[in-house]
C-alpha positions in Angstrom: -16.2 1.3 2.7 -17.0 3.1 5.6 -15.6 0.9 8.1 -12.0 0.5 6.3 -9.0 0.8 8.9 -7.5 3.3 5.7 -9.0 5.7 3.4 -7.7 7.3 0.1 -5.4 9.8 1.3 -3.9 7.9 4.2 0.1 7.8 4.3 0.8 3.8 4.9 3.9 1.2 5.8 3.9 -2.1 4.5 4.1 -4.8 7.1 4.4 -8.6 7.3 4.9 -10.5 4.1 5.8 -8.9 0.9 2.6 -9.0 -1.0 3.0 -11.1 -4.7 1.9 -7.8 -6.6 5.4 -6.5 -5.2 7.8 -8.9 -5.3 9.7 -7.5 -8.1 10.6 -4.9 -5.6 13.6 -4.6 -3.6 12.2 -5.5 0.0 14.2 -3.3 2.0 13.1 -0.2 -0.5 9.5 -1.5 0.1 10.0 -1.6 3.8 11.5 2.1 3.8 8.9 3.6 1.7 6.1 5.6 2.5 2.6 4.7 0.5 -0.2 6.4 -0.2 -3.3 4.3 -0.1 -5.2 6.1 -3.5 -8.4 3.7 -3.3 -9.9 0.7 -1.0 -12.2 -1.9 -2.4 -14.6 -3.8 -0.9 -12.8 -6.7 -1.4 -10.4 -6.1 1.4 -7.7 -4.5 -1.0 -6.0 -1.4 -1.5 -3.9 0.5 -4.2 -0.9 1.7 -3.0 1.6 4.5 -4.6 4.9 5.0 -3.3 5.1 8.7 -1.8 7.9 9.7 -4.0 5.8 10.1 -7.3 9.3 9.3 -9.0 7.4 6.6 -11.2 3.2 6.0 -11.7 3.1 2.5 -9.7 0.2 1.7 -8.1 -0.1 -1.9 -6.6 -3.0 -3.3 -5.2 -2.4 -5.0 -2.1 -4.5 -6.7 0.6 -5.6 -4.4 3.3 -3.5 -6.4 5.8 -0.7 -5.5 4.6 -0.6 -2.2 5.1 -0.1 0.1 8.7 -1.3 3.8 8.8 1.5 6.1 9.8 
């Protein structure tokens, strides 16, 4: 959407509560992490991949969950 707060592209932080698509994730590597956001949806969520391409994870997340750097 045109009015998102991020677009594909957009280096992100993860902020406030650990979103359930995550929580098999070690927090504080979560919290240290830089995400890309790869798409947004209409539905006020956003797939995320970790900046270091180490593995192919993408994770959806609600929108308000993420900060742009």
């Amino acid at each position: 959407p045109a009015d998102a707060v991020v677009k594909p592209g957009d280096e992100v932080r993860l902020v406030g509560e650990v979103p359930e698509s995550l929580a098999d994730y070690d927090e504080t590597w979560l919290r240290e992490t830089t995400f890309v956001v790869r798409y947004v949806g209409r539905d006020a969520m956003v797939g995320l991949q970790p900046d270091l391409i180490e593995d192919y994870v993408i994770a959806t997340v609600p929108a308000a969950s993420v900060q742009p750097l």
